[in-house]
C-alpha positions as CSV (number, residue, x, y, z in Angstrom):
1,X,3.7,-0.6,-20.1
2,X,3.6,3.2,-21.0
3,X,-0.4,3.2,-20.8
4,X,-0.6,1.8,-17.0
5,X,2.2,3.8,-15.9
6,X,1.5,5.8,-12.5
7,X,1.4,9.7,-13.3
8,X,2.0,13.0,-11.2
9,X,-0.7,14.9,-11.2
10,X,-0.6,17.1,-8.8
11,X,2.2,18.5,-5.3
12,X,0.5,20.5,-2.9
13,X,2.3,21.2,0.8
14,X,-1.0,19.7,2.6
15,X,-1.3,16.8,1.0
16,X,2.3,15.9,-0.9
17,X,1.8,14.1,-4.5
18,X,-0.9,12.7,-6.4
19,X,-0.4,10.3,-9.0
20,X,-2.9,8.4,-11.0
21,X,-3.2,5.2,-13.1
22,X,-6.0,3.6,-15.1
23,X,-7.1,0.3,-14.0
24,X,-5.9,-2.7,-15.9
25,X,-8.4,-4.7,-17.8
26,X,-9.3,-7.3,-15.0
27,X,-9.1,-4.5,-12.3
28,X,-11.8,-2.6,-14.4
29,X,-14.0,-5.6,-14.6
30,X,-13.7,-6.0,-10.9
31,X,-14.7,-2.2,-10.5
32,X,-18.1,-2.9,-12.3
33,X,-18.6,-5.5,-9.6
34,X,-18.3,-3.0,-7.1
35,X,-20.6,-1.0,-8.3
36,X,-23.6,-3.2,-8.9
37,X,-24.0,-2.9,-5.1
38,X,-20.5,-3.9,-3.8
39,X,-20.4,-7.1,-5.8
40,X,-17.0,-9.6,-5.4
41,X,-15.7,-6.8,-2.4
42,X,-13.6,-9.4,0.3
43,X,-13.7,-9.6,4.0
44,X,-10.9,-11.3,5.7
45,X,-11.5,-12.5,9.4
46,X,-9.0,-13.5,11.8
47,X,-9.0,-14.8,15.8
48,X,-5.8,-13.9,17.1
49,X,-4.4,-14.3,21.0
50,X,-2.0,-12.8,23.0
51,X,0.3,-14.8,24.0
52,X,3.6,-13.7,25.5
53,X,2.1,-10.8,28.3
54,X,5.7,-9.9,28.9
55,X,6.5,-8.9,25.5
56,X,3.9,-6.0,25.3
57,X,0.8,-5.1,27.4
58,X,-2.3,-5.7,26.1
59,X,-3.8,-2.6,25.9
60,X,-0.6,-1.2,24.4
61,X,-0.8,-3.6,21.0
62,X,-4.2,-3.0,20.4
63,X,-4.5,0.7,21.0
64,X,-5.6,2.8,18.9
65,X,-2.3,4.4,18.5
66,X,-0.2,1.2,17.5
67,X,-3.1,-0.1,15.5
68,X,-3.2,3.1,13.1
69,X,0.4,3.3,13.0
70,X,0.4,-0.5,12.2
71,X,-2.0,0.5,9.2
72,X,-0.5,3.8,8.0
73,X,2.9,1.3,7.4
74,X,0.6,-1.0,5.0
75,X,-0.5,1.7,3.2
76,X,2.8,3.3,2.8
77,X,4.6,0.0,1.4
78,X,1.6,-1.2,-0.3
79,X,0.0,2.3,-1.5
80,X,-3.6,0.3,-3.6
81,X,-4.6,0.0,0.3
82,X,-4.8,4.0,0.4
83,X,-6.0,4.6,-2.9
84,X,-8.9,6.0,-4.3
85,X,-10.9,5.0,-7.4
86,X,-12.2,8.0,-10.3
87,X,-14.6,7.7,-13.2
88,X,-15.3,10.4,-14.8
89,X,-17.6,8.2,-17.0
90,X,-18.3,4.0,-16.8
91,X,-15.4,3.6,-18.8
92,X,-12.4,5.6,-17.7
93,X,-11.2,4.5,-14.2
94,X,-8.3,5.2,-12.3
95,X,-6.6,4.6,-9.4
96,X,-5.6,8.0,-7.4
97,X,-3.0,7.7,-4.6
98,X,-2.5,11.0,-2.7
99,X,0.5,10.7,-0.5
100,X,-1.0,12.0,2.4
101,X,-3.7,9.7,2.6
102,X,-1.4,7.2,3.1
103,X,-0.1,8.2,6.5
104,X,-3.8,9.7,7.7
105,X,-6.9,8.0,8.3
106,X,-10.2,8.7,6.8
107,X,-13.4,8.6,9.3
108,X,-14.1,4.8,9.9
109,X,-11.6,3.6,7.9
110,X,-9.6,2.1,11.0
111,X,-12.0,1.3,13.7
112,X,-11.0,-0.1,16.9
113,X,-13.5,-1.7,19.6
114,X,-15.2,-4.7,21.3
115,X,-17.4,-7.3,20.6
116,X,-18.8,-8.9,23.1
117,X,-18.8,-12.9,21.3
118,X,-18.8,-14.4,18.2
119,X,-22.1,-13.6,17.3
120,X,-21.7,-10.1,17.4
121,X,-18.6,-10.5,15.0
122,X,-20.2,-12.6,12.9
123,X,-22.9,-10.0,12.7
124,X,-20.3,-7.5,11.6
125,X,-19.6,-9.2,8.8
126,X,-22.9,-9.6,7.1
127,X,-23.3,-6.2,7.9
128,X,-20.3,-5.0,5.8
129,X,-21.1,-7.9,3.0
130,X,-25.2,-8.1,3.2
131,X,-26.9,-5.6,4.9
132,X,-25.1,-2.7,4.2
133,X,-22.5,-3.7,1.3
134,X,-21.9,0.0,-0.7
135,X,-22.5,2.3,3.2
136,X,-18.6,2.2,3.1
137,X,-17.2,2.5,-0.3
138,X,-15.9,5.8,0.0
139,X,-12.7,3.4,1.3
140,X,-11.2,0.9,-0.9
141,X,-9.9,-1.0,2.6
142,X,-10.5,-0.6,6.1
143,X,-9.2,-2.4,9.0
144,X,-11.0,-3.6,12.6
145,X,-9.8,-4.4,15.4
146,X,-11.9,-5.9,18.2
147,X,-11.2,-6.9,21.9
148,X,-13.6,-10.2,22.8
149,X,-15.3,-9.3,25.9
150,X,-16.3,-12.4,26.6
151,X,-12.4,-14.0,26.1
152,X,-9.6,-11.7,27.2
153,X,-6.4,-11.0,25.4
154,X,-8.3,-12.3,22.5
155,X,-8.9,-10.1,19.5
156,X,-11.4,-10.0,16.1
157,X,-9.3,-8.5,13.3
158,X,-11.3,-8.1,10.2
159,X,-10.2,-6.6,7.1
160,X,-12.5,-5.3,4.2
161,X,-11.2,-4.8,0.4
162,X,-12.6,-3.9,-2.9
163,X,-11.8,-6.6,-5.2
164,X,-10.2,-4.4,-7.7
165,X,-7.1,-3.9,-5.8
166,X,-6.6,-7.3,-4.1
167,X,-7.3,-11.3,-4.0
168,X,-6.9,-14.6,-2.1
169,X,-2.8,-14.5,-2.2
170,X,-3.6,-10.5,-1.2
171,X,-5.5,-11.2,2.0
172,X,-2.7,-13.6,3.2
173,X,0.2,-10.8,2.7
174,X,-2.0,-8.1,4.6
175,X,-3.3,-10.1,7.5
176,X,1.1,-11.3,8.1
177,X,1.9,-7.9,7.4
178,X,-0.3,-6.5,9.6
179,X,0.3,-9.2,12.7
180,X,4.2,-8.7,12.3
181,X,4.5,-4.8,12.0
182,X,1.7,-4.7,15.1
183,X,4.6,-6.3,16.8
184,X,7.0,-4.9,16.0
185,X,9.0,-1.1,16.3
186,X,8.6,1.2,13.2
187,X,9.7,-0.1,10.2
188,X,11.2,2.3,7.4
189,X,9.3,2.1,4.3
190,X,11.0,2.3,0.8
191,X,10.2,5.8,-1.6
192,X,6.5,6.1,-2.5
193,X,8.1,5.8,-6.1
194,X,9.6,2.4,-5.4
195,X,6.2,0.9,-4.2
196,X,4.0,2.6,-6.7
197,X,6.1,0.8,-9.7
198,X,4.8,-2.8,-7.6
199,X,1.7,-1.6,-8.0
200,X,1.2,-2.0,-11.6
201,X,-1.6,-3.8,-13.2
202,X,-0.5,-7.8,-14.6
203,X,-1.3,-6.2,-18.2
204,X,1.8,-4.3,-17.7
205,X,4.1,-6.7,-16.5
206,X,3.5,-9.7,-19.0
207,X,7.2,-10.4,-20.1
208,X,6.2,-10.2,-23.8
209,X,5.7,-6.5,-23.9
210,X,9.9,-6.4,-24.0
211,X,9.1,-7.9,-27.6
212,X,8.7,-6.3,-31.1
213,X,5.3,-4.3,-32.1
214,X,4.6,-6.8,-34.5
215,X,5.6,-9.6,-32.3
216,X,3.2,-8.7,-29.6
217,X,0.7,-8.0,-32.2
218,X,0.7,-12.1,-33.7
219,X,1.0,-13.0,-30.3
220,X,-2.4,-11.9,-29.3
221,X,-3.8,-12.3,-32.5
222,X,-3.3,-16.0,-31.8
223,X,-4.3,-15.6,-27.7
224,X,-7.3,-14.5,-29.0
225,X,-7.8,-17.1,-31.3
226,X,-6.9,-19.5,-28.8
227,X,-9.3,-18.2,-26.1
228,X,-12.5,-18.1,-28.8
229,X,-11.7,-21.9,-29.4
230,X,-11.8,-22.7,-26.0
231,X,-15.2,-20.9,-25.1
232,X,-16.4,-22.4,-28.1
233,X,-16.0,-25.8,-26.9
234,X,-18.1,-24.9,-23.9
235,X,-21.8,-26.2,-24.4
236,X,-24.2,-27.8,-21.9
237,X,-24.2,-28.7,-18.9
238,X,-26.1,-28.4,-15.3
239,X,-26.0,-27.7,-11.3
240,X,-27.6,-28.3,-8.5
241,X,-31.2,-27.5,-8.6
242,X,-31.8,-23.2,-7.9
243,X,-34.1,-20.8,-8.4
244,X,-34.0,-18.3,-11.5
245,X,-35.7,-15.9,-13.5
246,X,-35.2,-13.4,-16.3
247,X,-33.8,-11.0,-14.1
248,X,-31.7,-13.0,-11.5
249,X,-28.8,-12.1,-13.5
250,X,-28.9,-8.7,-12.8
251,X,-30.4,-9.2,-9.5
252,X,-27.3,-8.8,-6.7
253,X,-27.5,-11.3,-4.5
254,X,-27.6,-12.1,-1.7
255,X,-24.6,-13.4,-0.2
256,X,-24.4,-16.3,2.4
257,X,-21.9,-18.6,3.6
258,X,-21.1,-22.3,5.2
259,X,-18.2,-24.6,6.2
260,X,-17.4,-28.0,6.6
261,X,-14.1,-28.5,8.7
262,X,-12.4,-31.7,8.8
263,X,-11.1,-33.5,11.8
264,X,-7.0,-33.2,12.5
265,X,-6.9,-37.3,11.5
266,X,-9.1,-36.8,8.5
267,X,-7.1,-33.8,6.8
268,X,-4.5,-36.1,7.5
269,X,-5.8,-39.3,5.7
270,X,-6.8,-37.3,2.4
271,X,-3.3,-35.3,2.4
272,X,-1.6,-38.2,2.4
273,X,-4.0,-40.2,0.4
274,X,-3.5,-37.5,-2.5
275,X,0.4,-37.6,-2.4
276,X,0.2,-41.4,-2.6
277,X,-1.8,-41.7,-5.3
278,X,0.3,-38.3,-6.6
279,X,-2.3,-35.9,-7.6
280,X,-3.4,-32.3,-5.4
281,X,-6.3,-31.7,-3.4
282,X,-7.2,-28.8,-5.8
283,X,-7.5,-31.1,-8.9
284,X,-9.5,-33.1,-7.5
285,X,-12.0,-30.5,-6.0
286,X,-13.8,-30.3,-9.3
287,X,-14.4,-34.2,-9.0
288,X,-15.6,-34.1,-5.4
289,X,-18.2,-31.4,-6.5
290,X,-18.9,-33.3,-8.9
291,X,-19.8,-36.1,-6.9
292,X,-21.6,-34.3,-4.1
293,X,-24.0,-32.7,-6.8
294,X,-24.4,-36.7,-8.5
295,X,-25.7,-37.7,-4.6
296,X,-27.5,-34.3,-4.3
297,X,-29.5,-35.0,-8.0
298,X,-29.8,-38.5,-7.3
299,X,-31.5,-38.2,-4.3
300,X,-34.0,-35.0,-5.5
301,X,-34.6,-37.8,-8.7
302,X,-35.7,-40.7,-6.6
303,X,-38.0,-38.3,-4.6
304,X,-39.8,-37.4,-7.4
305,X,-38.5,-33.7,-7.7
306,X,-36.6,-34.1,-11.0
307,X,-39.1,-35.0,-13.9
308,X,-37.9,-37.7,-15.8
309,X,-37.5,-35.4,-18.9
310,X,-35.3,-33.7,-17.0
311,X,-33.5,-36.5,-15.4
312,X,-32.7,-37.6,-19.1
313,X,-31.2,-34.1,-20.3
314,X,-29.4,-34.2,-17.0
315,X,-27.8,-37.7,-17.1
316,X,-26.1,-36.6,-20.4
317,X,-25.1,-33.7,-20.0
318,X,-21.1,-32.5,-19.4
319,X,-20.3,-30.5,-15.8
320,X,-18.0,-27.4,-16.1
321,X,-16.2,-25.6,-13.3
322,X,-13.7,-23.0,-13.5
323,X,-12.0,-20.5,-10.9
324,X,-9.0,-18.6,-10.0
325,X,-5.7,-18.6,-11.6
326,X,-2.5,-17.0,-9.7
327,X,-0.5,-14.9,-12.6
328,X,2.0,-13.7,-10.3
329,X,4.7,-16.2,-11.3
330,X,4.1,-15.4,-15.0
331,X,5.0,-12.2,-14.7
332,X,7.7,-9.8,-15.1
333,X,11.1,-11.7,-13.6
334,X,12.6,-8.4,-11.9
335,X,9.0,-7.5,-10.4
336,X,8.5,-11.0,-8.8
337,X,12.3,-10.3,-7.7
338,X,11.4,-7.5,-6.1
339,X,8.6,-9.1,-4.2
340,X,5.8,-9.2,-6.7
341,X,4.6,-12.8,-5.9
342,X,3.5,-11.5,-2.7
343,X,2.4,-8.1,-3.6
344,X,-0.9,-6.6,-2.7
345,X,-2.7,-6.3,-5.9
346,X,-4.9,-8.1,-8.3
347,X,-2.6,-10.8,-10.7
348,X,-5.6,-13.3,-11.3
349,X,-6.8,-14.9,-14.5
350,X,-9.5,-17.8,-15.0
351,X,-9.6,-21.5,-16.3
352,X,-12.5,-23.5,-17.1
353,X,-12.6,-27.5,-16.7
354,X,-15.0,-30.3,-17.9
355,X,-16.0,-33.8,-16.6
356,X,-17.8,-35.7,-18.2
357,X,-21.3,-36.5,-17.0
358,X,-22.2,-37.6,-14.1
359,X,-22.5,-41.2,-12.6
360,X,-26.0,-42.2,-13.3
361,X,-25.5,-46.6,-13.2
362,X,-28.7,-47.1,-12.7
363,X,-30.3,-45.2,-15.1
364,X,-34.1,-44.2,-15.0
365,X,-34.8,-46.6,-12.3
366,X,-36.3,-45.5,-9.5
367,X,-37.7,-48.7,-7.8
368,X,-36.7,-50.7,-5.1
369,X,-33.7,-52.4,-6.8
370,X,-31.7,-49.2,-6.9
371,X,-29.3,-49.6,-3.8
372,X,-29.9,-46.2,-1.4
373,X,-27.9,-44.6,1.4
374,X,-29.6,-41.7,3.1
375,X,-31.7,-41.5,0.1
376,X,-28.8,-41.8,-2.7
377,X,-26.8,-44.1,-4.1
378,X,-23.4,-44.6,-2.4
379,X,-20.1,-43.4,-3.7
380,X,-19.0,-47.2,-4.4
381,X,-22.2,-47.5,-6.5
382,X,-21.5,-44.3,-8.2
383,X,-17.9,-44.4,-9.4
384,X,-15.0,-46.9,-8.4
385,X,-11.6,-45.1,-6.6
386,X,-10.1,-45.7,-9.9
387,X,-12.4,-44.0,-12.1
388,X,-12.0,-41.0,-9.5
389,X,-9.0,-41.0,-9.7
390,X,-8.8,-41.1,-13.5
391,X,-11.0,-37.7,-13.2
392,X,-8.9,-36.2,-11.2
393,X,-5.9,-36.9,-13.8
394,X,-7.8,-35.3,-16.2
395,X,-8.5,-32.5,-14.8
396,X,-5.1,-32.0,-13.6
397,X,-3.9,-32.5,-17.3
398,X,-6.5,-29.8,-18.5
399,X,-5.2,-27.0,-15.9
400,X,-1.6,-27.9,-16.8
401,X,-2.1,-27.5,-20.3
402,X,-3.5,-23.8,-19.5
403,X,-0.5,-22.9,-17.2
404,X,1.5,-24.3,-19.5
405,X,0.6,-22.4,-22.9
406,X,3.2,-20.7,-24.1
407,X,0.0,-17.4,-24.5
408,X,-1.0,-17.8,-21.3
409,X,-0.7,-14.0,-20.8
410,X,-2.0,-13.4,-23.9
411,X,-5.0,-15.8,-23.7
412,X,-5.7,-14.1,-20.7
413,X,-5.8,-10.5,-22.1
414,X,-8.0,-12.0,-25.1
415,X,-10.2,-12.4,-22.0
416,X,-9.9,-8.8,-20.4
417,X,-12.4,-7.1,-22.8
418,X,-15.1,-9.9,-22.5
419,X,-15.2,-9.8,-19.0
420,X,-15.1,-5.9,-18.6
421,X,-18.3,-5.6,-21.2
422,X,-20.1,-8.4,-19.7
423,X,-19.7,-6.8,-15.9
424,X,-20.4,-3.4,-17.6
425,X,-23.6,-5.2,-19.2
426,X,-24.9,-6.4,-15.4
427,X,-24.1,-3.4,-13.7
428,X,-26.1,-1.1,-16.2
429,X,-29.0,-3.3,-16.6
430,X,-29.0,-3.5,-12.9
431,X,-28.7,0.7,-12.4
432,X,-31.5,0.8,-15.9
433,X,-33.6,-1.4,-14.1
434,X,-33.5,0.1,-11.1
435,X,-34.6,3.2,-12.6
436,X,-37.3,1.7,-14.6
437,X,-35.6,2.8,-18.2
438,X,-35.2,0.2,-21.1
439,X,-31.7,-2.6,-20.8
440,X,-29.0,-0.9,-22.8
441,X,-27.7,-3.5,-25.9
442,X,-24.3,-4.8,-26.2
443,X,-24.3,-6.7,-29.8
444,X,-20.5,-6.6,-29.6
445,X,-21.0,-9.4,-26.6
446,X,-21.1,-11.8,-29.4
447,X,-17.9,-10.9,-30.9
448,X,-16.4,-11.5,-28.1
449,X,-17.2,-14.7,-26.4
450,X,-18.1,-17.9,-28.3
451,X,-19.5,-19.9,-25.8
452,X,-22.7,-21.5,-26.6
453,X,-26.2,-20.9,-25.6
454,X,-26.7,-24.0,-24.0
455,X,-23.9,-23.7,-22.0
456,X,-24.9,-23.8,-17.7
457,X,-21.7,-23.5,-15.3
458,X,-22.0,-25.7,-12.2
459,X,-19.6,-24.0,-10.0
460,X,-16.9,-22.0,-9.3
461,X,-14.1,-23.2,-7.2
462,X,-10.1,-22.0,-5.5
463,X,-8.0,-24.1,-3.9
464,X,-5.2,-22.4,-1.9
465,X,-3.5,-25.5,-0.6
466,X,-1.4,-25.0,2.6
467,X,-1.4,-21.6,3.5
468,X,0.9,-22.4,6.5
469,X,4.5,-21.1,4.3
470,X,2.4,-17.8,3.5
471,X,0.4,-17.6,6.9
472,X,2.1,-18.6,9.9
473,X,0.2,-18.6,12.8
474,X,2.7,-17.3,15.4
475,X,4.0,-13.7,15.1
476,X,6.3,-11.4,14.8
477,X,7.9,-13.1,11.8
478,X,11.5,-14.0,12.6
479,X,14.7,-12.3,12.1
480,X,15.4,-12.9,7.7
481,X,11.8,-14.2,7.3
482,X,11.9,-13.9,3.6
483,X,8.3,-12.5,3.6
484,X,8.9,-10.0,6.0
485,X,8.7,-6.4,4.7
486,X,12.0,-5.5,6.7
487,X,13.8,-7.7,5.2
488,X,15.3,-7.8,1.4
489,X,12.1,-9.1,-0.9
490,X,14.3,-10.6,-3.2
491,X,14.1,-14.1,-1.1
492,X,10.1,-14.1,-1.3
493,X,9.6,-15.9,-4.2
494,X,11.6,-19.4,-2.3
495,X,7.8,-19.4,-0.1
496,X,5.5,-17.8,-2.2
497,X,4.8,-19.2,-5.1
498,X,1.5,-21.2,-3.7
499,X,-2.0,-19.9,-4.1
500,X,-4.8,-20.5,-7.0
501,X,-2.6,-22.8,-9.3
502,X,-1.5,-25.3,-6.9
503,X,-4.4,-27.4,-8.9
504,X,-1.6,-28.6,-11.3
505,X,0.9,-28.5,-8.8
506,X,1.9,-31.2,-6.5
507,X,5.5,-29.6,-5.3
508,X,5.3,-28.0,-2.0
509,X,7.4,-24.6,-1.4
510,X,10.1,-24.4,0.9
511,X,9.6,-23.8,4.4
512,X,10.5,-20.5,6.2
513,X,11.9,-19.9,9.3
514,X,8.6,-20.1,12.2
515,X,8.2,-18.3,15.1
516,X,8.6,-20.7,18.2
517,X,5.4,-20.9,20.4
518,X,7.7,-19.6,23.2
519,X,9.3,-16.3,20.9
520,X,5.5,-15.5,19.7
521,X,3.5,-12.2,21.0
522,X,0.5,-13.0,18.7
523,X,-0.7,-16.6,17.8
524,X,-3.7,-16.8,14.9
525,X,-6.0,-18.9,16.2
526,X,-8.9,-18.8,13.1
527,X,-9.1,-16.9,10.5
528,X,-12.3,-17.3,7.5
529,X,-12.7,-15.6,3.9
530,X,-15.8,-14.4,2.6
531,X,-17.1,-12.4,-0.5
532,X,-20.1,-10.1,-1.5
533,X,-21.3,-12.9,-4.6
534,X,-22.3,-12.7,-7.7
535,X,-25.7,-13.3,-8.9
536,X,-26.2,-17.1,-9.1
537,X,-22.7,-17.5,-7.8
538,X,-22.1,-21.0,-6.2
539,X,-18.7,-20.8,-5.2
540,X,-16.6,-23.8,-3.0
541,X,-13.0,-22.9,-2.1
542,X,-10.7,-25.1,0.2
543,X,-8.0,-25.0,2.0
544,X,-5.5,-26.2,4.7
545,X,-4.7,-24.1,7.8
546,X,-3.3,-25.4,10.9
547,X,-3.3,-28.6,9.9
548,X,-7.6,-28.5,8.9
549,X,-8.7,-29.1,5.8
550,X,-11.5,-26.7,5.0
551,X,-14.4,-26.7,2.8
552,X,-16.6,-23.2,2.7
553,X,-19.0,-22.3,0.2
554,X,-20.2,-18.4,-1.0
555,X,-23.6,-18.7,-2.5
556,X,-26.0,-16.2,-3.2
557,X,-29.2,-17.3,-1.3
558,X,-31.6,-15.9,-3.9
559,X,-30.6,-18.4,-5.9
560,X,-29.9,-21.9,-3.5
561,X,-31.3,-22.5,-0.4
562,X,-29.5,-23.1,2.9
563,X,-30.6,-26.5,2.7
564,X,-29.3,-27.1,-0.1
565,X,-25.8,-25.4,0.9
566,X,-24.9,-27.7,3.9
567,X,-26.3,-30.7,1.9
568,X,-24.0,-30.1,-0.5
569,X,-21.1,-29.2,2.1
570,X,-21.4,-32.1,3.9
571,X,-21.4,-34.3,0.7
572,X,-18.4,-33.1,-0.7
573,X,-16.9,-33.9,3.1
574,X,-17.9,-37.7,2.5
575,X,-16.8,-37.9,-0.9
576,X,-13.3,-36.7,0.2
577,X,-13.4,-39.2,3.0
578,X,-14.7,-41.9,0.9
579,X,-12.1,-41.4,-2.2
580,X,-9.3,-40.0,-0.4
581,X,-9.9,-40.9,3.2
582,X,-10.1,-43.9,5.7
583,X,-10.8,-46.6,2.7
584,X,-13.3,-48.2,5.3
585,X,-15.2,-44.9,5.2
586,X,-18.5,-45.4,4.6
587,X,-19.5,-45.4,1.3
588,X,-21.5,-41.9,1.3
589,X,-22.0,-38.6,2.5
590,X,-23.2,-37.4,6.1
591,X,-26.5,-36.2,6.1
């Protein structure tokens, strides 16, 4: 742990202490993203009402004074929101936390205003995504807070954060943080020493580091083993058709951004539908996917925009998908005692899965015999319920399997180097091109990764689940809310061990205590997640909030067309319906 340890550097009477830590292998890779033109940064967006006027007046809350003081308290429990990052050089990073930066503001990094509709919000957001993504990166978080004009006693709180220090289970402890200590009187917050040794990267709190030298050593010796195996296995493949060149790679993209949101009744029917038939939403994500790009193909095929070359290579090929993987209850016992599983950092590894190609019945046909609904073969014509549902198994078993590896931790640290060259790679190529000077070489990329040259990744994916034990929507939190910062942490992990790996999972948390609608001052009303992508980056996350089941897709628009997005979108709707839905759904998407 000694390495990632969190160092005095300096005590001054103006500004208090300064300590510094390096970043952690998969905060480091994140910090390359950032700097290829704010790359992977996060913006969480949230709709939230007043809704008891007795409680506190309006203008009180959401003045200036409560809202900074409301943000100064975040910083000081969880100090990465105040932090600064250093590099001397591309490859020494570190975090720097100077104690009085955690109870003052920089310029712009807590803005309060108006916006006069959605619109204008909206426009905010590409603005600190799209238009001008790096303007700001002098902060590693910042916080707005904006009165609607055009709906009183409603507000537009929008948070920004560099990836590096945060992710999806993250954004859900800020935004209830925030809402409950906005509430709420002052709240004490524990020693900076206490929260700084929470703040530790996930390479420093895998379990095994309480283990021999040699021990550790074998350990990932084998992890790393393991991991090349598995990339080696990787070959193939396709997507949806895009647009690329020799330089989209290192070409940042361009990010954009769409959602499907289901009905009340049909969240219902595909909740219930999945515990029936007793798999999770998230494994079968990969299948639905997989089944709105089959429709998507299909339909481009019989149009006579997919050669039949093409069409051949296509049929046989494998689809591989991969995202997010929660490490937080993985880790060190006394940290997630302490309130780790809910803490505001980075604990995130990755998993890859594979189906097998896609449903093609009907081969290279493409007269009038081939049965069509808007343009594609129906679902039923594709692949039966069962045979879904098989899928779905599968890829439930091949998540499992990686959560379950006894070098998990170690697997993922095999991973750490790969990932930080290859974002290194990207970022300079980027910076070199830019510039007009030749690519830099990295030979030892081939060491590293054994993944083979054919191999084409059709998406990337996170499902969260419920957010609803994590993210109520009615605030302040109760008295002995187990997720509340005033209370003892020790009770978090009963609620808050949900997030990236519920793909394998099929338990659902305890519930917490709620906030009755007549007790709440604030009620959430929307909230949305979007990130700066990655070159290429097609990206479908999911989720359940308020009792909607969402679908929203980040895709750089260099690459895929809007089109193309909402197609996609609304297919992956009608394949949930169709599979998981009313079983007199219609047996295809809606166009």
């Amino acid at each position: 742990m000694a390495p990632y340890q969190w160092t005095l550097v300096d005590t001054t009477p103006g500004s208090g202490r300064t300590f510094v830590r390096p970043l952690g292998l998969t905060e480091k890779s994140f910090y390359y993203d950032r700097i290829f033109n704010g790359t992977a940064d996060i913006v969480w967006r949230y709709t939230v009402e007043l809704a008891n006027g007795a409680a506190l007046e309006d203008a009180e809350m959401f003045g200036e004074e409560n809202v900074q003081r409301t943000w100064a308290t975040l910083k000081q429990y969880y100090p990465l929101l105040g932090c600064r990052m250093e590099a001397p050089d591309l490859d020494n990073v570190s975090f720097v936390v100077a104690e009085r930066a955690l109870s003052h503001h920089q310029p712009d990094e807590v803005v309060v205003s108006s916006v006069s509709s959605p619109e204008e919000r909206n426009a905010l957001v590409w603005r600190l995504l799209r238009e001008k993504p790096t303007e700001d990166h002098h902060l590693i978080a910042r916080v707005f807070v904006l009165a609607r004009i055009d709906k009183p006693r409603t507000y537009e709180v929008i948070f920004k954060a560099a990836h590096s220090i945060a992710d999806g289970i993250s954004g859900t402890t800020l935004a209830r943080t925030f809402f409950d200590v906005l509430c709420l009187p002052p709240v004490r917050v524990p020693p900076l020493e206490e929260r700084l040794a929470m703040a530790l990267p996930s390479d420093a709190l895998n379990p095994t580091l309480n283990m021999s030298v040699a021990r550790q050593r074998w350990r990932r010796a084998i992890g790393k083993v393991t991991f090349l195996n598995t990339r080696k296995k990787l070959s193939g493949g396709h997507t949806v058709l895009r647009k690329v060149t020799d330089s989209t790679y290192r070409t940042p993209a361009v990010s954009q951004w769409c959602l499907v949101r289901m009905e009340l009744s049909e969240s219902r029917a595909i909740l219930d539908s999945c515990r029936r038939h007793k798999v999770t939403l998230g494994a079968a994500i990969p299948v639905i996917s997989q089944m709105a790009v089959t429709r998507m193909l299909h339909r481009r095929y019989l149009r006579g925009e997919i050669s039949e070359e093409d069409w051949e290579n296509r049929r046989r090929q494998p689809m591989h998908y991969g995202g997010p993987l929660n490490l937080r209850p993985y880790l060190d016992k006394e940290w997630q005692r302490k309130g780790g599983l809910t803490e505001i950092a980075l604990m995130i590894d990755f998993y890859d899965c594979t189906l097998p190609f896609m449903p093609a019945p009907f081969g290279t046909r493409r007269d009038a015999g081939v049965p069509t609904v808007d343009g594609a073969p129906p679902f039923s014509a594709l692949l039966s319920r069962e045979r879904f549902l098989h899928r779905t198994r599968q890829i439930r078993k091949q998540i499992a399997s990686k959560l379950t590896h006894p070098l998990l931790l170690d697997i993922a640290h095999a991973r750490g180097p790969l990932y930080v060259l290859r974002k290194k790679m990207l970022v300079t190529h980027w910076q070199a091109a830019t510039k007009g000077e030749p690519l830099p070489e990295y030979p030892e990329l081939e060491q590293l990764d054994a993944v083979g040259s054919d191999f084409v990744f059709t998406g990337g994916m996170s499902s969260v689940g419920d957010l609803s034990p994590i993210l109520p929507p009615n605030y302040p939190l109760p008295p002995g809310h187990p997720l509340s910062i005033r209370n003892d942490r020790s009770q978090s992990a009963n609620v808050a061990a949900v997030g990236e790996a519920s793909a394998a999972q099929s338990r659902s948390p305890p519930k917490a205590p709620a906030t009755s609608q007549e007790d709440a001052i604030l009620r959430m009303v929307d909230n949305e997640t979007f990130l700066h992508c990655r070159p290429m980056e097609f990206f479908l996350g999911n989720g359940t909030t308020r009792g909607h089941l969402d679908f929203f897709l980040n895709y750089d628009a260099n690459v895929y067309t809007r089109e193309d997005a909402e197609e996609y979108l609304q297919e992956c709707r009608g394949a949930a319906l169709y599979y998981f839905g009313d079983q007199e759904a219609p047996a295809r998407g809606k166009l």
